[in-house]
C-alpha positions as protocol buffer text, in pm:
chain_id: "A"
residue {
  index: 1
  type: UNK
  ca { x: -944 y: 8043 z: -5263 }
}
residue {
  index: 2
  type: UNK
  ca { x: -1176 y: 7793 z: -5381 }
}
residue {
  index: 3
  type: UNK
  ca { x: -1225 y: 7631 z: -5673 }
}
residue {
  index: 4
  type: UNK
  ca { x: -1570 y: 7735 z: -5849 }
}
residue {
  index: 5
  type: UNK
  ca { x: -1870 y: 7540 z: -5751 }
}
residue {
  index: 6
  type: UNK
  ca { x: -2028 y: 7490 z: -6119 }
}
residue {
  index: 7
  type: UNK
  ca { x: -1701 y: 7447 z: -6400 }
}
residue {
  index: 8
  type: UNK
  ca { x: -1761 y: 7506 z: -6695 }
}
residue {
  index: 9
  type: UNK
  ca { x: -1584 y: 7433 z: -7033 }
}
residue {
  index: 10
  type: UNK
  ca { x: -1681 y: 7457 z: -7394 }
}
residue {
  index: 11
  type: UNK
  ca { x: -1519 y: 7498 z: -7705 }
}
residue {
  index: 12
  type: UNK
  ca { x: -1604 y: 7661 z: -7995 }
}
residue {
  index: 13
  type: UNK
  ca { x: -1557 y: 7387 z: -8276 }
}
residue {
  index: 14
  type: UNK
  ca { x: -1590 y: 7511 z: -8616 }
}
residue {
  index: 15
  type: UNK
  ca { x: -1944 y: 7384 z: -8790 }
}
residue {
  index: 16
  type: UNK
  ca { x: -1941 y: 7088 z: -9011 }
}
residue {
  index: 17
  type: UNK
  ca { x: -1992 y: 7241 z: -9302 }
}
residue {
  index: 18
  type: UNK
  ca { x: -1634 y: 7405 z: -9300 }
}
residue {
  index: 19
  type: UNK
  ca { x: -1473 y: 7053 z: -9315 }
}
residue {
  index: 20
  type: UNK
  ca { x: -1677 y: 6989 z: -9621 }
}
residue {
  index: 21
  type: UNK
  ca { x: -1501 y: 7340 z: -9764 }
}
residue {
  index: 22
  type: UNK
  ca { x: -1190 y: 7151 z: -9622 }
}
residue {
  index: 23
  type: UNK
  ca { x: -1222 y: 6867 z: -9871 }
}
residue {
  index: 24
  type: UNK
  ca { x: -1332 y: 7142 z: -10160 }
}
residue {
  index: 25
  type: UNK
  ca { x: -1020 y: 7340 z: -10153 }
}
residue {
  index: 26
  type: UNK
  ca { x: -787 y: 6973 z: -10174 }
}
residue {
  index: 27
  type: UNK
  ca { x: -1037 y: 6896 z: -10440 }
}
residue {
  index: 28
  type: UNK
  ca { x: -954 y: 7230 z: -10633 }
}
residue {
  index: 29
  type: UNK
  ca { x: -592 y: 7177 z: -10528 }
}
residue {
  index: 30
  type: UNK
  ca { x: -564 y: 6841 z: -10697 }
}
residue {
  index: 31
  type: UNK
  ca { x: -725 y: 6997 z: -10996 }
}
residue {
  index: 32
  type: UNK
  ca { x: -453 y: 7233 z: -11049 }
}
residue {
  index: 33
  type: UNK
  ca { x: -200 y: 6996 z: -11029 }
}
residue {
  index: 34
  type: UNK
  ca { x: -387 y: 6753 z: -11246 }
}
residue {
  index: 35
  type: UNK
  ca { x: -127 y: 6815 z: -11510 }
}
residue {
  index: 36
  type: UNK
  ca { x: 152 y: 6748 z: -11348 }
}
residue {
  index: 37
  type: UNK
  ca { x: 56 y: 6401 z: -11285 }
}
residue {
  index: 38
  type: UNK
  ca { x: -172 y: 6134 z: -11093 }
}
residue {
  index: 39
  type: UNK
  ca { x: 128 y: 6166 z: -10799 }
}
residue {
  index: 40
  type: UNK
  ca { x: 119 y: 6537 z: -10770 }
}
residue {
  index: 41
  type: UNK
  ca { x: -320 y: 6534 z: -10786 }
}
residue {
  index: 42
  type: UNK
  ca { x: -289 y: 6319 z: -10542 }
}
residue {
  index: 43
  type: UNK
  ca { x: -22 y: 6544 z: -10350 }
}
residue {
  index: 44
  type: UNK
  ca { x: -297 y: 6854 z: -10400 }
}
residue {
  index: 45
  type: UNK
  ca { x: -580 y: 6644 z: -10273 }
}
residue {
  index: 46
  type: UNK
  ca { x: -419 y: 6557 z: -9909 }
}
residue {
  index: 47
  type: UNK
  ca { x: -221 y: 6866 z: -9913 }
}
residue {
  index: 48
  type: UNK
  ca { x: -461 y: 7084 z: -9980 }
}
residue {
  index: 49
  type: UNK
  ca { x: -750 y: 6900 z: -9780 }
}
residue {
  index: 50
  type: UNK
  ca { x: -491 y: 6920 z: -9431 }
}
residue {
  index: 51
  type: UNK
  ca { x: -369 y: 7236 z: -9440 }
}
residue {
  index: 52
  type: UNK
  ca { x: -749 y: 7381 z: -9509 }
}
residue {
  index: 53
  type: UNK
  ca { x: -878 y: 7135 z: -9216 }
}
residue {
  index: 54
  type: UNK
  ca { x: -547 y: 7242 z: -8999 }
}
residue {
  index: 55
  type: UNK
  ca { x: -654 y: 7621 z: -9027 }
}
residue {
  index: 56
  type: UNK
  ca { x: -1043 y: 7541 z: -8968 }
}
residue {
  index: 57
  type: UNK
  ca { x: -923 y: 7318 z: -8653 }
}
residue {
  index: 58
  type: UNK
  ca { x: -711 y: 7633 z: -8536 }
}
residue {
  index: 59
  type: UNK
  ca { x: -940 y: 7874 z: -8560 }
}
residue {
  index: 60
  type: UNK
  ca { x: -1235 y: 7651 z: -8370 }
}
residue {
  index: 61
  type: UNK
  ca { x: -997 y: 7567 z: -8053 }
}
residue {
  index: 62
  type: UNK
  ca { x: -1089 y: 7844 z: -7871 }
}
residue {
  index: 63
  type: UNK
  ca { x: -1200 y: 7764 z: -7544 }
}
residue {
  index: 64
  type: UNK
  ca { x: -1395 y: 7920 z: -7283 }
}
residue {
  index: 65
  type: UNK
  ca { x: -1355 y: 7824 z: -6905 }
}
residue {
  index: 66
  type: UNK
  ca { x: -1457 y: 7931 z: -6542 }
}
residue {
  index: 67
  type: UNK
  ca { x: -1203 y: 7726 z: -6292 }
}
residue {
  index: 68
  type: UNK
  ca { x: -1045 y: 7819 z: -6028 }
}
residue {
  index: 69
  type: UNK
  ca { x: -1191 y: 8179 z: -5956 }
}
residue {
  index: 70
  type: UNK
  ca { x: -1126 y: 8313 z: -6333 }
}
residue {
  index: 71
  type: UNK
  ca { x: -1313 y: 8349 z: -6648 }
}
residue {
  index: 72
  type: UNK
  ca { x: -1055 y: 8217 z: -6918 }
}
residue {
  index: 73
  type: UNK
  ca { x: -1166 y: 8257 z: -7300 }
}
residue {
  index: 74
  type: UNK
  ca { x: -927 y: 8236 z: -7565 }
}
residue {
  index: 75
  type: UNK
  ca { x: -590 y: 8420 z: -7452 }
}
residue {
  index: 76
  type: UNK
  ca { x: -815 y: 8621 z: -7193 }
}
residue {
  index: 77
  type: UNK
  ca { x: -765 y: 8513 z: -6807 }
}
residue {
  index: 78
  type: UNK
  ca { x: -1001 y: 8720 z: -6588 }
}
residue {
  index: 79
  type: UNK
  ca { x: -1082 y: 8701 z: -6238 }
}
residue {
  index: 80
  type: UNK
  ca { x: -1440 y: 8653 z: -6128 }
}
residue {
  index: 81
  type: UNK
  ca { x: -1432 y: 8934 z: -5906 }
}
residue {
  index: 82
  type: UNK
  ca { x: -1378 y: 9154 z: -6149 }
}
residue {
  index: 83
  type: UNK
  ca { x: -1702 y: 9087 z: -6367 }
}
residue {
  index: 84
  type: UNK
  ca { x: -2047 y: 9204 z: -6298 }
}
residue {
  index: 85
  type: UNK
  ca { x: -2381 y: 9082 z: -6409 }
}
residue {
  index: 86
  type: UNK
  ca { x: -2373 y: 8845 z: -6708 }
}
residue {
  index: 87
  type: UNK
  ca { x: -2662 y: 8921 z: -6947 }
}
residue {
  index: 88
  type: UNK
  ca { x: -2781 y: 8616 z: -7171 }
}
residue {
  index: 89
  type: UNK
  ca { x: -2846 y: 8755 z: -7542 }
}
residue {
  index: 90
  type: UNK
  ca { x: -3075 y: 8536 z: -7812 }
}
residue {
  index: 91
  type: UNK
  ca { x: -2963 y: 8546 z: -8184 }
}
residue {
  index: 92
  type: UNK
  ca { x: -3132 y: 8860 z: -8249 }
}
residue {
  index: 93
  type: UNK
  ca { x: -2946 y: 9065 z: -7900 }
}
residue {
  index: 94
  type: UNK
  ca { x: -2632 y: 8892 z: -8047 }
}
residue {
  index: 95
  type: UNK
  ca { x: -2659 y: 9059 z: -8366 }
}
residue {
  index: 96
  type: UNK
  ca { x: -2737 y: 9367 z: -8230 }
}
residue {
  index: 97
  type: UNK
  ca { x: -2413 y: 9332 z: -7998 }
}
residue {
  index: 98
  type: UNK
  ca { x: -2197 y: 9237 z: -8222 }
}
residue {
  index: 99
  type: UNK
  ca { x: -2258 y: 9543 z: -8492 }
}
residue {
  index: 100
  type: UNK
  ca { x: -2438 y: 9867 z: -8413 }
}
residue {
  index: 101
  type: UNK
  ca { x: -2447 y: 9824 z: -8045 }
}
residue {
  index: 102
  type: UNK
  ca { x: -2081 y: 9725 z: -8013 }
}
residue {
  index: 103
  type: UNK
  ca { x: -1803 y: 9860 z: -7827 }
}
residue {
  index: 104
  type: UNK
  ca { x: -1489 y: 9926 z: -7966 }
}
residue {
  index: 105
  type: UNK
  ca { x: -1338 y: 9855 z: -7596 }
}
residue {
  index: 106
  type: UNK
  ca { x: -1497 y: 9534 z: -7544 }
}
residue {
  index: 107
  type: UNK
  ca { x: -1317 y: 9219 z: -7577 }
}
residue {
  index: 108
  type: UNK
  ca { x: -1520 y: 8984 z: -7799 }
}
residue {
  index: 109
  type: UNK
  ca { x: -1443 y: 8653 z: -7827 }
}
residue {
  index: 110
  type: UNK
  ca { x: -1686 y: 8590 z: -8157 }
}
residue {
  index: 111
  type: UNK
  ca { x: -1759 y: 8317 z: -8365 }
}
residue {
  index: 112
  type: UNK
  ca { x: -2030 y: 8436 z: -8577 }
}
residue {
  index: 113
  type: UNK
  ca { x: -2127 y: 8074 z: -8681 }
}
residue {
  index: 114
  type: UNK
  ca { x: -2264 y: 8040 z: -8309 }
}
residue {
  index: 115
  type: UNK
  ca { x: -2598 y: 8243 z: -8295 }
}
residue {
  index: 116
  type: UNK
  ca { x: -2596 y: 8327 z: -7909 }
}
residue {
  index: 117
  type: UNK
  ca { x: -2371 y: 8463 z: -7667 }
}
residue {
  index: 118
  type: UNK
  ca { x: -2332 y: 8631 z: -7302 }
}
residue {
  index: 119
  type: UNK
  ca { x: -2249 y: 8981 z: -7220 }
}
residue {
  index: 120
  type: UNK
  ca { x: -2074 y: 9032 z: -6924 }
}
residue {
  index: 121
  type: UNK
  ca { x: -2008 y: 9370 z: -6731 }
}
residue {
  index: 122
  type: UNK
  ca { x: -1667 y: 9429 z: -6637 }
}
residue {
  index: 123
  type: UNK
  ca { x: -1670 y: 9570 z: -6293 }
}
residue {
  index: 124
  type: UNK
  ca { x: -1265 y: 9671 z: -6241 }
}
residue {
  index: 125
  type: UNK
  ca { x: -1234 y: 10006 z: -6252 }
}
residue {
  index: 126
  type: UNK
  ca { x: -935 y: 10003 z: -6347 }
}
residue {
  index: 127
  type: UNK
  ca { x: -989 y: 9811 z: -6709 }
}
residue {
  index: 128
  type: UNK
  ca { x: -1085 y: 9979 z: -6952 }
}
residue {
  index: 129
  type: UNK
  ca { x: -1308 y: 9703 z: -7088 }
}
residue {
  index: 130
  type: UNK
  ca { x: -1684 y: 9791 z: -7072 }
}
residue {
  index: 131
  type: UNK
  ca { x: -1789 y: 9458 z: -7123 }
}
residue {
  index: 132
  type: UNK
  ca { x: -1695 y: 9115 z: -7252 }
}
residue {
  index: 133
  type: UNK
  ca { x: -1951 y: 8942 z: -7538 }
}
residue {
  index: 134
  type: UNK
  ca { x: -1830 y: 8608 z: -7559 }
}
residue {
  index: 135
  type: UNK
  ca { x: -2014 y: 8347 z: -7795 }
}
residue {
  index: 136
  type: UNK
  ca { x: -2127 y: 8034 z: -7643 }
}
residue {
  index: 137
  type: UNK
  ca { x: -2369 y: 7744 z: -7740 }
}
residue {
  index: 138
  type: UNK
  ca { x: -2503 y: 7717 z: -7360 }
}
residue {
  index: 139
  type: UNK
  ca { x: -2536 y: 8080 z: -7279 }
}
residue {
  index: 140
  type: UNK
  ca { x: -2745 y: 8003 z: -6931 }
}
residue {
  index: 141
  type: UNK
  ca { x: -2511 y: 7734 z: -6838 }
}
residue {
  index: 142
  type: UNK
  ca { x: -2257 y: 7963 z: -6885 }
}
residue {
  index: 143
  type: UNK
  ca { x: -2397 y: 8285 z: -6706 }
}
residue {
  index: 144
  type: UNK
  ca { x: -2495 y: 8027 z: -6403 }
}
residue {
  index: 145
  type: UNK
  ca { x: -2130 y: 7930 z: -6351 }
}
residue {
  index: 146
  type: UNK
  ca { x: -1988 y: 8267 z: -6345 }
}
residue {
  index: 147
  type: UNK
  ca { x: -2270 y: 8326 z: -6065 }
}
residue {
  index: 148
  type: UNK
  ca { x: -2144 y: 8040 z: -5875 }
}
residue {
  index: 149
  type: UNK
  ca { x: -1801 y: 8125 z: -5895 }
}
residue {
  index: 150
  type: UNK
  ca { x: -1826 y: 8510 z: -5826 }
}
residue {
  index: 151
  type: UNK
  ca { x: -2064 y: 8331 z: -5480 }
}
residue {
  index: 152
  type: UNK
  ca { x: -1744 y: 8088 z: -5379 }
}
residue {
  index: 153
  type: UNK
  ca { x: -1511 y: 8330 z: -5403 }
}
residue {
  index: 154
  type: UNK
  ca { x: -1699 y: 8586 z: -5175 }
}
């Protein structure tokens, strides 16, 4: 087995603005504890400020990766030779795919604060997964790695 020709890695970092919201809620935090004190405002501010920034950080460390033969995105580890064509959807196709035109079988690995994303057929029989819709910043990049890896591994 060889390792695919084109890797590919990106992760899906939450935007800016939500570490701006980060430094809102310690603001609001340290204004509720304003009475207690300068120590405990003070307390709110960081407290607040790194557990907001610690659950924004969480929630943007999903990765998506083709190495080594497999599509891997988020908790998701699937072969290439199980996955069909890969269909590159704009911001409007996105939309569409991620509401009406969904699946409820599909796995989606969605970040709606990313505006495209690429549909790929599952081909395994077997899985009951129609598709995957996985949202990516370099949609092409992506679709042209799965292509090379699906090509080394024939």
């Amino acid at each position: 087995m060889q390792l695919s020709a084109t890797p590919y890695e990106e992760r899906l970092t939450a935007p800016r603005s939500w570490w701006f919201i980060s430094f809102l809620v310690g603001l609001a935090m340290a204004l509720v504890l304003l009475p207690f004190g300068t120590l405990p405002l003070l307390g709110g501010l960081v407290g607040g400020t790194a557990a907001t920034a610690v659950m924004a950080s969480s929630y943007g460390s999903v990765r998506i990766r083709v190495v080594g033969g497999s599509l891997i995105a988020g908790e998701a580890k699937i072969p290439v030779t199980a996955l069909g064509e890969a269909e590159v959807l704009d911001q409007e196709e996105a939309r569409a795919w991620r509401t009406y035109k969904a699946d409820t079988r599909a796995f989606l690995l969605l970040r709606a604060y990313i505006p495209t994303a690429l549909r790929v057929m599952v081909t395994d029989h077997e899985d009951p997964t129609p598709y995957l819709y996985l949202s990516t910043r370099e949609p092409e990049r992506l679709a042209e790695a799965l292509k090379a890896a699906r090509e080394a591994m024939a």
